[in-house]
N, C-alpha and C positions, 0 to 999 in steps of 0.2 A: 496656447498652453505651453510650458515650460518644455525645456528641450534636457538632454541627458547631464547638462553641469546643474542644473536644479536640486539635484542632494546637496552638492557643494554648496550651491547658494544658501540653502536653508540654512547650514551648518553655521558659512560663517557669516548671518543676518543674525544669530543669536549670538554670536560673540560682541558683534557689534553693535546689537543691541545693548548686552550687559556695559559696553567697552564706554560707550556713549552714556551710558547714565549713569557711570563712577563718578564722571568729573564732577570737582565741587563736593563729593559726599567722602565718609570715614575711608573708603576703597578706594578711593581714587590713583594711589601708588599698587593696588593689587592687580593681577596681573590674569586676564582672561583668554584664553586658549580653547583651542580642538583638540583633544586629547587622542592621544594610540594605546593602545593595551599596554606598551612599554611603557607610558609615559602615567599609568596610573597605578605602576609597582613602582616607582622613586618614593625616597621617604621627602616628605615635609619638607620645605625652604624657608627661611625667614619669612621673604616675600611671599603672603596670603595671595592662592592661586584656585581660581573658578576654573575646574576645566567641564569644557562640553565634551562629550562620550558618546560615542553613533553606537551602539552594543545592535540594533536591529533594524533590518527593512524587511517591511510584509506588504504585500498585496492589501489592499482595504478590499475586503470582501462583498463592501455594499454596495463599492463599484464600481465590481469588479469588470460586468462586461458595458464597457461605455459603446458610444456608437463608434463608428467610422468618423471621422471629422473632415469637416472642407475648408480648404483653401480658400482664402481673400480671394483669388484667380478660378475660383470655380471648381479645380481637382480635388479629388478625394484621397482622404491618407488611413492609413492603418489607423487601428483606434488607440488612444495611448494604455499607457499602464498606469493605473491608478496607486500610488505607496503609499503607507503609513512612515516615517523615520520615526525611531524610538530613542531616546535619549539618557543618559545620565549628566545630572549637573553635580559634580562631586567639588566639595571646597578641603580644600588644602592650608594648611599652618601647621608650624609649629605649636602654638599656642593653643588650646581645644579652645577657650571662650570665642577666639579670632575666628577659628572655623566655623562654628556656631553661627557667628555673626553674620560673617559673608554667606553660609549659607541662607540663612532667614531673608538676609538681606536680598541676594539671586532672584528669591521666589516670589519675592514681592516686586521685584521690577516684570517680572515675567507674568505676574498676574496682572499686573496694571496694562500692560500689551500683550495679549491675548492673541490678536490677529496681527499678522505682518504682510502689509499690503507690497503690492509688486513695488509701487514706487521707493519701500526701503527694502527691498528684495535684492533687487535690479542696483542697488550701491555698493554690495561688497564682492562681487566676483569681477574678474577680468572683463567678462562680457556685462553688458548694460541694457543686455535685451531678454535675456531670458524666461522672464515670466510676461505675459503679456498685461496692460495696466486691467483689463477684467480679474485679474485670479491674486487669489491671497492663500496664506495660510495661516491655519489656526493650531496653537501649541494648547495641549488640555495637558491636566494632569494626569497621570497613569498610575494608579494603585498594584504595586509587584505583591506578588502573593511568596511569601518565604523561601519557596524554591524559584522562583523564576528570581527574585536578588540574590541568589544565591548562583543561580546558571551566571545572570548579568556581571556580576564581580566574580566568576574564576581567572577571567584575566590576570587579574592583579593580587588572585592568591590570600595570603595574609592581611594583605595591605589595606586591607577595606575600610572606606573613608567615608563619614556623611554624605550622605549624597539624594538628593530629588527624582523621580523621572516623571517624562512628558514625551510624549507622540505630536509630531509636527504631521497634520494631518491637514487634507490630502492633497498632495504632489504629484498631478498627474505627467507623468514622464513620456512628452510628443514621439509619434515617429517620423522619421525622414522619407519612410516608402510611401510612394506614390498607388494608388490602387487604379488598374484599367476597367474603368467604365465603356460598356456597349451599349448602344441604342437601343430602345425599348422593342420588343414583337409588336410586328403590328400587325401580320395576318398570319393564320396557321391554315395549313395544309395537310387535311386529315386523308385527303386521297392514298389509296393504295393500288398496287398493281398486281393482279394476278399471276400464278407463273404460269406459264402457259404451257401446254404438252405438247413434249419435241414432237 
């Protein structure tokens, strides 16, 4: 299972996803990024710009309590945390048709790769191990209900841009502690002792 740079991985597997399948299409000169709260109150650049937006992480509730998990080596580890990452994919231009585009465009490379297996997981972070080749994740879309796009873009205020969202679901985030295991009972001793009078 995935160890704690796993959000990062996520993050920038969907950049690289979009990044890689510019080339050769109308986006190819646009420019795909991880966005910060600062960086989605800028106005508009020439240059048409996909940013990805981390606005949430939740616990997935369904599962929520996994087991304990063992080691290749036999020991037992804490059980991980299961996340949901929640997303915005916001397109940027000057031009509204451009933004339009890029965005239709985003959504449709994102729906064509649904799942993002470890082996393109495991390509855009520093580490190259992170996910194990068993585990993927899967981006669905996320329907915001009017206040929750509304919590989602207070960030950036006024500035409110076309934008998509999708939950990279689920990311279960390993842990590093080791749990002490004891050898099973193997007999009980119900004997008792009397007190006796002094």
């Amino acid at each position: 299972m995935a160890g704690y740079p796993a959000i990062a991985g996520v993050s920038q597997a969907i950049v690289g996803l979009l990044t890689s399948a510019a080339a050769g299409s109308e986006f190819a000169n646009a420019s795909f990024t991880l966005a910060s709260a600062a960086d989605l109150q800028k106005a508009p650049t020439e240059q048409p710009v996909a940013n990805v937006f981390l606005y949430r992480v939740a616990v997935n509730t369904a599962r929520r309590n996994l087991p304990s998990r063992r080691n290749p080596d036999g020991s037992l580890r804490l059980p991980p945390v299961p996340v949901d990452l929640h997303y915005l994919l916001v397109s940027s231009a000057k031009v509204p048709v451009t933004q339009h585009r890029l965005l239709g465009w985003c959504l449709r490379v994102i729906q064509d790769t649904p799942t993002l297996n470890a082996g393109f997981l495991n390509q855009f972070g520093p580490e190259t191990d992170v996910f194990r080749p068993d585990e993927s994740v899967e981006l669905i879309w996320e329907t915001l209900t009017r206040q929750e796009m509304t919590d989602a873009w207070e960030v950036a205020k006024a500035n409110q841009q076309p934008s998509v969202s999708y939950i990279a679901r689920i990311v279960e985030i390993e842990s590093r502690v080791d749990l002490t295991e004891y050898a099973p009972v193997q007999t009980r001793d119900l004997r008792y002792a009397g007190v006796g009078a002094g």
